[in-house]
N, C-alpha and C positions, 0 to 999 in steps of 0.2 A: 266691445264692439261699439262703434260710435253710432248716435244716432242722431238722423240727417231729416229737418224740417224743411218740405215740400209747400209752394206756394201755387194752387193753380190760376192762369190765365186766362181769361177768357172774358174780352171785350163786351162787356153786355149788348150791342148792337147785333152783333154777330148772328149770321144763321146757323149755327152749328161749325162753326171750323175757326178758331181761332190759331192764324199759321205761324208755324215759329222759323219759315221762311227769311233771314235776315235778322231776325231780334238778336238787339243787340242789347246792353247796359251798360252805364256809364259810374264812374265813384261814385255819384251821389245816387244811387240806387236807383234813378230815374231807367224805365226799356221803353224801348220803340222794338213795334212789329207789326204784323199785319192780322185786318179780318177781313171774312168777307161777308157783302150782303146783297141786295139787290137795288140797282142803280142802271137808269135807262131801259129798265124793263128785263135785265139780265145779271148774273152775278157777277160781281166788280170786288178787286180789294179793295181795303181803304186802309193808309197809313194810321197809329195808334200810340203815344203816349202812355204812360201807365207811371203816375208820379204821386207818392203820398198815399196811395189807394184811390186815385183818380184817373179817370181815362181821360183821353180828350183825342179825337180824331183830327188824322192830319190827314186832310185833302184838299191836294192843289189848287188853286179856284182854275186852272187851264187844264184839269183832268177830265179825260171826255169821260170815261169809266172809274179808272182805275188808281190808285197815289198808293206807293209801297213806301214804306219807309224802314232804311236797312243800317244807322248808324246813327250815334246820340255822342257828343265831347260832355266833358265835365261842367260846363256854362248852360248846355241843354240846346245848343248848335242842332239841328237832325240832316240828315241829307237821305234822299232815296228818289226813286223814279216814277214820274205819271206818266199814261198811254196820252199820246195826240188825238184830237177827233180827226176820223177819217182817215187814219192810216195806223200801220202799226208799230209807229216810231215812237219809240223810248224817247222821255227826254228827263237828265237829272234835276234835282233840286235840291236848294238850298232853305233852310228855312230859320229864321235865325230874327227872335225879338218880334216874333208875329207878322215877320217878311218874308213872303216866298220869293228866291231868285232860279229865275229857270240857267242850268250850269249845262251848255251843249258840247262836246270836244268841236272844237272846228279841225276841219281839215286841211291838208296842206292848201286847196284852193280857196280858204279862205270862207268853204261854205261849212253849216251842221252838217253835223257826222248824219251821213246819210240814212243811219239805221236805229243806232240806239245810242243812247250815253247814258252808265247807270252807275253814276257814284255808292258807293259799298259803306266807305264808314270816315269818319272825320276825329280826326283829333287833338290832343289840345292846345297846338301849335295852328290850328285855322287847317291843318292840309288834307287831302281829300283824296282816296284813293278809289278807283274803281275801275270799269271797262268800256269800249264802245267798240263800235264798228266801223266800217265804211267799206271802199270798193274792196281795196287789200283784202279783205278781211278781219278778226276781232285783234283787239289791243289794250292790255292795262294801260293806265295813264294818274301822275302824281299831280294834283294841282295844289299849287300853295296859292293862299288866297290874298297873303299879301302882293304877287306881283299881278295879280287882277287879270290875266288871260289865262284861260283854257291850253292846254299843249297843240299842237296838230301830233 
């Protein structure tokens, strides 16, 4: 019977809940996933690294609360999604070389997807997959990052 070495998780920041919400890993053994703790006087996730046996927190500097992070490529690329202040609109991100790029789907008119955009996971061709919303209703969406726009 084989036997199977178990690593646990758990963000030292954390208040008790380290979530495996999106964790993802990439080849180079590097995960991204989420904790939670307390931020603006209430619990908030906050995106998470875990590299080498190092943590290192990924939060947006435009997160009113919240920064998840749901996807790591092999270069250590991450994408996942912070809450807006003041509303409850998702918006995805990019974070790539200690740059956060906020990634919104526009919609056909032109404007952010009204609701959310929450990029899922990145690979190692730059392309980005995940979901958003708008009037219609939800929608997956592929973005490749070499043609530099968002889909409607």
């Amino acid at each position: 019977m084989p036997v199977y070495t178990y690593t646990t998780i758990d963000d030292p920041l954390d208040i008790g809940r380290t979530e495996p919400i999106g964790i993802a890993i990439n080849n180079m053994g590097q995960i991204v996933g989420n904790y939670v703790d307390i931020k603006n006087g209430v619990e908030a996730g906050n995106g998470f690294l875990y590299s080498n046996g190092t943590y290192t927190t990924i939060d947006d500097p435009l997160a009113f609360n919240s920064t998840n992070a749901f996807g790591i490529n092999d270069v250590g690329q991450i994408v996942g999604a912070y809450d807006g202040a003041g509303n409850n609109n998702s918006h995805g991100f990019l974070y790539s070389n200690g740059t956060y790029t906020t990634l919104d789907v526009q919609t056909t008119l032109g404007a952010p997807s009204t609701h959310f955009t929450i990029p899922g996971d990145i690979n190692n061709a730059d392309q980005i997959v995940g979901s958003y919303s708008d009037a219609s209703g939800f929608h997956g969406f592929l973005y490749d990052t070499s043609r530099g726009v968002l889909p409607p």
